[in-house]
TIMARNU-74117 format. One line per 4 residues: number of its first residue (from 0); their letters; for each residue x, y, z of C-alpha. Coordinates in pm, 1 decimal. Last residue first. Layout:
BEGIN
NUM> A> X/Y/Z  ...
***
This chain:
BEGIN
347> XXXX> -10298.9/-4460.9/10257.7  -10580.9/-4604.4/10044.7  -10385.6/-4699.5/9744.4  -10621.3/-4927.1/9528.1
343> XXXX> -10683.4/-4672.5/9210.6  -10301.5/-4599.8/9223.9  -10122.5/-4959.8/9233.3  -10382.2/-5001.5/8925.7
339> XXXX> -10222.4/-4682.8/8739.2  -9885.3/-4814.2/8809.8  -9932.7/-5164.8/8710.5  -10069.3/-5006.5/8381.0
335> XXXX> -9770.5/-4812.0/8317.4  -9542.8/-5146.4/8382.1  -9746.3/-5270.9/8115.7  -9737.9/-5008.9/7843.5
331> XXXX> -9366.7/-5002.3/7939.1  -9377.4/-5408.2/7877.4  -9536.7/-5337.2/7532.8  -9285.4/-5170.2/7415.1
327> XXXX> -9345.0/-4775.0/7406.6  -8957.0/-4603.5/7239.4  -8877.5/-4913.2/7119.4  -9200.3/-4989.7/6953.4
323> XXXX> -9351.1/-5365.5/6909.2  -9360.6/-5611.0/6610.5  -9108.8/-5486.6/6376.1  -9113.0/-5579.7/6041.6
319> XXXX> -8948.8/-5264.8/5913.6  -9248.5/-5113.4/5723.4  -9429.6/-5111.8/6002.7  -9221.9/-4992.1/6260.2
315> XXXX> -9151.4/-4695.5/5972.0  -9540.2/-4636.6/5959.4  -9575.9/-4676.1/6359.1  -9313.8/-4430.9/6391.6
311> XXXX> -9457.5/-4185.9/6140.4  -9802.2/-4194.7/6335.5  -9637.8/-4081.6/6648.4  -9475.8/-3830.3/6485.8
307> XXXX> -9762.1/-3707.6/6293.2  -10027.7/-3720.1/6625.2  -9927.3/-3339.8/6745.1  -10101.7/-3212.9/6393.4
303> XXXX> -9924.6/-3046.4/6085.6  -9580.7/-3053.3/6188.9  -9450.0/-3129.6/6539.0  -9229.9/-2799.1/6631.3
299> XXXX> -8902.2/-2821.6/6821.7  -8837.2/-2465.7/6965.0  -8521.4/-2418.2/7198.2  -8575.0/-2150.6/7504.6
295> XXXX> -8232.5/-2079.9/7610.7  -8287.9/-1726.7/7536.6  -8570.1/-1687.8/7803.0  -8290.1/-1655.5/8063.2
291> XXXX> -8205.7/-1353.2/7901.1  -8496.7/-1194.8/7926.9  -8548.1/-1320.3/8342.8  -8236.4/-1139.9/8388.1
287> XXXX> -8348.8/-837.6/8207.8  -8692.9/-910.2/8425.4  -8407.3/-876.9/8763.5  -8264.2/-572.5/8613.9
283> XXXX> -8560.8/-383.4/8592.2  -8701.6/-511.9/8949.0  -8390.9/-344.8/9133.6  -8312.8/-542.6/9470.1
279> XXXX> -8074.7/-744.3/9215.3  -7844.2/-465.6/9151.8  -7802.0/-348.8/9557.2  -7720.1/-709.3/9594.9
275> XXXX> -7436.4/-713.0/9321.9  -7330.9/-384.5/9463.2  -7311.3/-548.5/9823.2  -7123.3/-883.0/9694.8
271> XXXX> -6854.0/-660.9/9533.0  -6583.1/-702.4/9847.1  -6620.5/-1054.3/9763.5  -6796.8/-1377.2/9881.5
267> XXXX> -6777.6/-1685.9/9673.1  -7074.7/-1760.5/9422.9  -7182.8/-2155.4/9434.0  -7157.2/-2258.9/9002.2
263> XXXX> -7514.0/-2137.2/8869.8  -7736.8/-2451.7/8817.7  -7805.2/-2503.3/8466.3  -8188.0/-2380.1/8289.4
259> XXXX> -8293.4/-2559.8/7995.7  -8649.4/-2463.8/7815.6  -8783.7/-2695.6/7563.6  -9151.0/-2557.3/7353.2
255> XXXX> -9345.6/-2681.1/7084.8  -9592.3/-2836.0/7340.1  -9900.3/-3077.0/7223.7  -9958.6/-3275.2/7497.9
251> XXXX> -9807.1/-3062.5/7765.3  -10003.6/-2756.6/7662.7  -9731.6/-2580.5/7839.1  -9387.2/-2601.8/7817.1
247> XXXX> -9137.9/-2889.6/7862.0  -8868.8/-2778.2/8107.2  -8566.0/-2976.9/8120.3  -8321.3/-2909.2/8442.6
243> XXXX> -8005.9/-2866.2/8587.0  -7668.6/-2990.5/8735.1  -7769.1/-3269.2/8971.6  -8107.5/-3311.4/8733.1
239> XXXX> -8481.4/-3195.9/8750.4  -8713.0/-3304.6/8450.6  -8991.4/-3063.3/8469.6  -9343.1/-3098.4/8270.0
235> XXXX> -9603.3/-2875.1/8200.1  -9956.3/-2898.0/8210.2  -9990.8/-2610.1/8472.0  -10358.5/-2762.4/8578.7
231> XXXX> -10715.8/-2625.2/8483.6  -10935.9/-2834.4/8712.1  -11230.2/-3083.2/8675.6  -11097.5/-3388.6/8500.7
227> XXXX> -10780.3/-3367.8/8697.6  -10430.2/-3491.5/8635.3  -10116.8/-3410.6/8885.1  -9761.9/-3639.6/8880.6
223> XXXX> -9472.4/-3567.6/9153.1  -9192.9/-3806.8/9009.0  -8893.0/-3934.8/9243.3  -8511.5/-4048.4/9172.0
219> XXXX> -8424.6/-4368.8/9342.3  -8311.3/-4558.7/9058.6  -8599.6/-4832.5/9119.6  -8849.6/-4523.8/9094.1
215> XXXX> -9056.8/-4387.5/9372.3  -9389.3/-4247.5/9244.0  -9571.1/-3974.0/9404.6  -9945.6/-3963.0/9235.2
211> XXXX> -10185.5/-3693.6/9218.6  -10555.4/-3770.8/9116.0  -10879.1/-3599.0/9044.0  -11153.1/-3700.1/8884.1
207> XXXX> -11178.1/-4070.7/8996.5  -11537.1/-4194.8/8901.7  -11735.9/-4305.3/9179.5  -12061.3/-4167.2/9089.9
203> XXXX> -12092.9/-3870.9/9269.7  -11684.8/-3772.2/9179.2  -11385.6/-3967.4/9335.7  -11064.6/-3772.0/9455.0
199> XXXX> -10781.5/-4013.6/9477.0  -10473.0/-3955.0/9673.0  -10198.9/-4161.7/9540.6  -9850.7/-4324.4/9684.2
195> XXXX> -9651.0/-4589.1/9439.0  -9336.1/-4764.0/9452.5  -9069.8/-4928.7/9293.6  -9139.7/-4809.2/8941.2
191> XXXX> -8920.8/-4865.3/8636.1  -8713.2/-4568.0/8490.8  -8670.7/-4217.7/8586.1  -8747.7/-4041.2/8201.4
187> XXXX> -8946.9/-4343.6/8030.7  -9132.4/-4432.7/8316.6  -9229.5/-4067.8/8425.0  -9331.3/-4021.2/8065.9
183> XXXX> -9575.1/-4294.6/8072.6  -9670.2/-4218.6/8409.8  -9783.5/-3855.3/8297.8  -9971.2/-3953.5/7972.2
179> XXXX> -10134.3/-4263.6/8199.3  -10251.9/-3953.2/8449.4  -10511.3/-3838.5/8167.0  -10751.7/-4091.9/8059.0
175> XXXX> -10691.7/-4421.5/8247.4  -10617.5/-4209.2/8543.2  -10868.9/-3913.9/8558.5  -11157.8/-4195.1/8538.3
171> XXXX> -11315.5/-4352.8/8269.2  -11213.1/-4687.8/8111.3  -11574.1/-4873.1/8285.4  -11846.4/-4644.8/8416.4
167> XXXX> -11802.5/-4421.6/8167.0  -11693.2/-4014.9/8305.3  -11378.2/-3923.6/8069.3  -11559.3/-4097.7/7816.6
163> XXXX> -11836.7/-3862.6/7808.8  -11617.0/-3583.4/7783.2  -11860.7/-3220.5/7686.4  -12167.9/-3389.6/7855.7
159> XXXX> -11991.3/-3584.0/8145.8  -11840.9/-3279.1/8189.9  -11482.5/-3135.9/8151.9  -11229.6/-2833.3/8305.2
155> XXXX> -10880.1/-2930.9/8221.7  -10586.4/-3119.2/8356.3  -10253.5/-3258.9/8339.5  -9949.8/-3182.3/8515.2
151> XXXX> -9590.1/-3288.6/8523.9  -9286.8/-3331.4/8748.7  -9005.0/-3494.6/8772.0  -8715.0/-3579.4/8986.6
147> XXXX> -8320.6/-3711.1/9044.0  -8164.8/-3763.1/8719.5  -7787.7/-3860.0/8727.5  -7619.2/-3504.6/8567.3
143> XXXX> -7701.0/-3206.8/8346.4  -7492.8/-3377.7/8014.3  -7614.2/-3701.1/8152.6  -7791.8/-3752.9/7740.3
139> XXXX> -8037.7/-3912.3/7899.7  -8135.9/-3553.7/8017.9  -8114.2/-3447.8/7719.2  -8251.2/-3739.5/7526.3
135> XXXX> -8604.3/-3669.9/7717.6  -8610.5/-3338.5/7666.4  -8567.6/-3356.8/7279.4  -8853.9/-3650.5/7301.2
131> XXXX> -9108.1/-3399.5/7456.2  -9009.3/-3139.9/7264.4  -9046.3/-3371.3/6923.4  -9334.5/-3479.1/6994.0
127> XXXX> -9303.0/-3872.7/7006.9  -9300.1/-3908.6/7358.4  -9671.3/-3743.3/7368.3  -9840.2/-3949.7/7134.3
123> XXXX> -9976.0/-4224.4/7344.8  -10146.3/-4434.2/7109.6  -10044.5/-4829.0/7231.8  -9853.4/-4999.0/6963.7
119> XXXX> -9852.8/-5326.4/6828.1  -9708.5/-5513.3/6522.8  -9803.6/-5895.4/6493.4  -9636.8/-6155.3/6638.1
115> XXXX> -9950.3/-6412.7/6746.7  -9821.6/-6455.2/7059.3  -9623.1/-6223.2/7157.8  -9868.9/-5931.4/7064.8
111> XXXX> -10174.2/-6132.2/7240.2  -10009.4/-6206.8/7569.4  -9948.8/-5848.6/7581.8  -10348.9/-5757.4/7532.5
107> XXXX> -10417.4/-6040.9/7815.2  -10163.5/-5875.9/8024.6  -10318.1/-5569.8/7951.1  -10672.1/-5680.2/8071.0
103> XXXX> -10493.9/-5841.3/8411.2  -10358.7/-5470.9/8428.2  -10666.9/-5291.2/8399.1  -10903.0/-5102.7/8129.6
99> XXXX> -10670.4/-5152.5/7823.9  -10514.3/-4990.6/7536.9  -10562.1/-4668.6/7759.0  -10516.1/-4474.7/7521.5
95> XXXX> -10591.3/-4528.7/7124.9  -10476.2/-4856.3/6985.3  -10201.4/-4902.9/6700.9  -10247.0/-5219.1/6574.8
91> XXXX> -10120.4/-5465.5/6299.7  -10403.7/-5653.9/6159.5  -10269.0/-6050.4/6192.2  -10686.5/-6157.3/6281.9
87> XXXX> -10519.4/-6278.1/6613.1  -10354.8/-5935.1/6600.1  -10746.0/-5774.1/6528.3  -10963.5/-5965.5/6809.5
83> XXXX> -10667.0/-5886.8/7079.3  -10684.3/-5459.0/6995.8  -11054.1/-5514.8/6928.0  -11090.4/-5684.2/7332.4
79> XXXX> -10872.1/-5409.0/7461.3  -10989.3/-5118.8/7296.5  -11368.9/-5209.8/7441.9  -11392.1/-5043.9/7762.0
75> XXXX> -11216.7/-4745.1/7594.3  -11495.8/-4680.3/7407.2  -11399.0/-4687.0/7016.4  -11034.9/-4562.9/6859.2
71> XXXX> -10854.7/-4855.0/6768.2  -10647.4/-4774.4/6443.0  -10608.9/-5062.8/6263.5  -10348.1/-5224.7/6013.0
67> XXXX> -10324.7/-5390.3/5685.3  -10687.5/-5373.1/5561.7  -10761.8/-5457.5/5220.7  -10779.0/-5818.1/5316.4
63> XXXX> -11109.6/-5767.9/5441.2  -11225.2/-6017.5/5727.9  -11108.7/-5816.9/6016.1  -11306.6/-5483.5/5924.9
59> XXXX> -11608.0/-5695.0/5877.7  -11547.1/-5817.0/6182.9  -11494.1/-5514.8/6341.3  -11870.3/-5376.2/6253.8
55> XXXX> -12058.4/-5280.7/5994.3  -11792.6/-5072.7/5774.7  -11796.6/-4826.5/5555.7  -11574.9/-4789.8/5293.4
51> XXXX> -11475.7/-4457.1/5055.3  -11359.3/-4191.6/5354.1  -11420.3/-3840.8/5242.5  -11484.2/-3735.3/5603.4
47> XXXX> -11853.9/-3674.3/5591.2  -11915.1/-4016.2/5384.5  -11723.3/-4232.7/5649.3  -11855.8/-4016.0/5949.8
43> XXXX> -12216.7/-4107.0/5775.7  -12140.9/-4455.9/5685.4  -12021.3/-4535.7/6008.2  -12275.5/-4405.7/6220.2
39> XXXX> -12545.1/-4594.8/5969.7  -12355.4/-4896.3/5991.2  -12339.3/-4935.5/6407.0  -12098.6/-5098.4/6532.6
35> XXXX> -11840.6/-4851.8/6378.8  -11593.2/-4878.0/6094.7  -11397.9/-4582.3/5908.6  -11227.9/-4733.7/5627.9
31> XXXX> -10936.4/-4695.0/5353.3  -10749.9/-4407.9/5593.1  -10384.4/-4427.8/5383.0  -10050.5/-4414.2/5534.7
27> XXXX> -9750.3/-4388.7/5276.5  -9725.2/-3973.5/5338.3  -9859.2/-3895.9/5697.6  -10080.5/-3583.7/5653.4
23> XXXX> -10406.9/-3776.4/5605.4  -10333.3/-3954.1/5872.0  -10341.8/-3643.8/6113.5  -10718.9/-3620.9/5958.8
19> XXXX> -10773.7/-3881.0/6004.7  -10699.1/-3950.3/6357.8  -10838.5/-3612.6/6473.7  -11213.2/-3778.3/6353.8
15> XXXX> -11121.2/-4061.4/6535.1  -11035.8/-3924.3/6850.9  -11382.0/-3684.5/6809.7  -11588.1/-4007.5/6778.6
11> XXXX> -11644.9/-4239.5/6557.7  -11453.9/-4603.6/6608.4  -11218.0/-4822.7/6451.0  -11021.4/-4662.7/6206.9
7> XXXX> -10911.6/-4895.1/5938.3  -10560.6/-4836.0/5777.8  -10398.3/-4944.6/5444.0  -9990.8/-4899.8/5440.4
3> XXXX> -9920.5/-4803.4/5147.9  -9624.6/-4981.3/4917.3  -9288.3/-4813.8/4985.8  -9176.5/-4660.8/4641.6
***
């Protein structure tokens, strides 16, 4: 049998909470520590979720052999500095979105993984569900045609009270927290970026709340992206092709659902044109139509939480040796970055 792999969550909050438990359902992963600046906070989420070890901070975390890998959940002002700290340290990582705040901060984080050549991963879960990655290898696939556009929502009421994070000073913002789900997919669906247009809506205090993003990849195909910390979106996503498209249903980031629909061949006119018209004016033949369409609706369901398969690919990257993901190398976590920085300074 595989030996476990022993994992330190860094941080407190809800992400972390979610964390273990989805670890808990991930056979040769094992939670051995929840760790948190403070010792009281991290003894009392520690005792509350069954966790043995507490610890006072990341060094402490660092400095035990016990631990084999971390799980960087904290402020997102700090995941880049722990995320550096921890490689150096040779703790493989898997670091909670954004892994870092901007892209001279990423390249730092990059720098890191190729230097010291130790596992990393940044937490974006939503290629690995296994909608979301069906989608994605059928439109690879070219059995609908050369890609040409997508697009994708994500968004939700919040408050600075309900989301703090969502509204810090530093790693807040619509962007880092939401729209890097959207880019990330738009990168692995169209390819790299050659160009970026935003509009930026900025709250009181100057944190973006609401963004939408046209991005121009190098292949020519297009991606219309939405994310807002203030409005209930679609949260769906649409991967248009020559010859059809991929629908991934809504909740976005944790969607069971794949819907194909194919382009109808161009109909030729015949002498039964008018009965076909005087059949579609009728609105019970047109929701039969809409019935049957529904039966190309494929379900691929996740498992016990959306964060499984992305916490079975870091377990098998793991256990392979690997150092970085080939579904999110670190360059893709890069190139998303770029993006997200090309949006925050876009003032057309």
């Amino acid at each position: 049998m595989a030996q476990g792999i022993r994992v330190a969550v860094i941080g407190t909050g809800y992400i972390a909470h979610t964390i273990v438990a989805a670890i808990g359902h991930v056979p040769g992963l094992t939670v051995v520590g929840i760790c948190s600046a403070s010792a009281e906070r991290a003894r009392s989420v520690a005792d509350a979720l069954g966790i043995a070890t507490a610890f006072p901070g990341l060094d402490a975390v660092l400095a035990d052999p016990g631990v084999d890998a971390v799980y960087i959940a904290n402020n997102s002002a700090d995941h880049a500095a722990a995320a550096i700290k921890a490689m150096e340290a040779g703790k493989a990582v898997l670091s909670e979105k954004p892994f870092a705040v901007d892209t001279a901060e990423a390249e730092r984080v990059v720098a890191a993984a190729r230097r010291t050549g130790v596992l990393f991963m940044e937490a974006v879960a939503t290629p690995f569900l296994p909608a979301v990655h069906t989608a994605l290898a059928d439109v690879a696939s070219g059995q609908l045609g050369p890609v040409r556009h997508l697009s994708a929502s994500f968004g939700y009421p919040t408050t600075p009270a309900s989301h703090p994070g969502c509204y810090a000073a530093v790693g807040g913002g619509v962007l880092l927290d939401r729209a890097v789900y959207l880019v990330t997919l738009a990168r692995l669906a169209l390819g790299p970026v050659a160009d970026v247009r935003a509009q930026i809506t900025r709250g009181g205090n100057g944190i973006d709340t609401e963004a939408a993003l046209l991005l121009t990849h190098a292949s020519g195909a297009t991606a219309q992206l939405s994310a807002s910390l203030t409005a209930l979106l679609g949260n769906a996503m649409t991967i248009g092709c020559e010859r059809g498209a991929v629908t991934v249903a809504a909740p976005l980031l944790s969607s069971e659902k794949i819907a194909v629909d194919t382009v109808a061949p161009p109909s030729r006119p015949t002498g039964e044109s008018g009965l076909r018209d005087r059949i579609k004016a009728r609105p019970a033949f047109r929701r039969l139509a809409d019935l049957a369409r529904m039966r190309k609706t494929r379900f691929a369901a996740f498992g016990a939480s959306p964060y499984v398969p992305e916490l079975l690919h870091f377990r098998d990257l793991y256990r392979s040796g690997a150092i970085e993901s080939p579904v999110l190398p670190v360059e893709l976590s890069l190139d998303v970055m770029r993006v997200l920085d090309a949006a925050r300074e876009d003032r057309r």
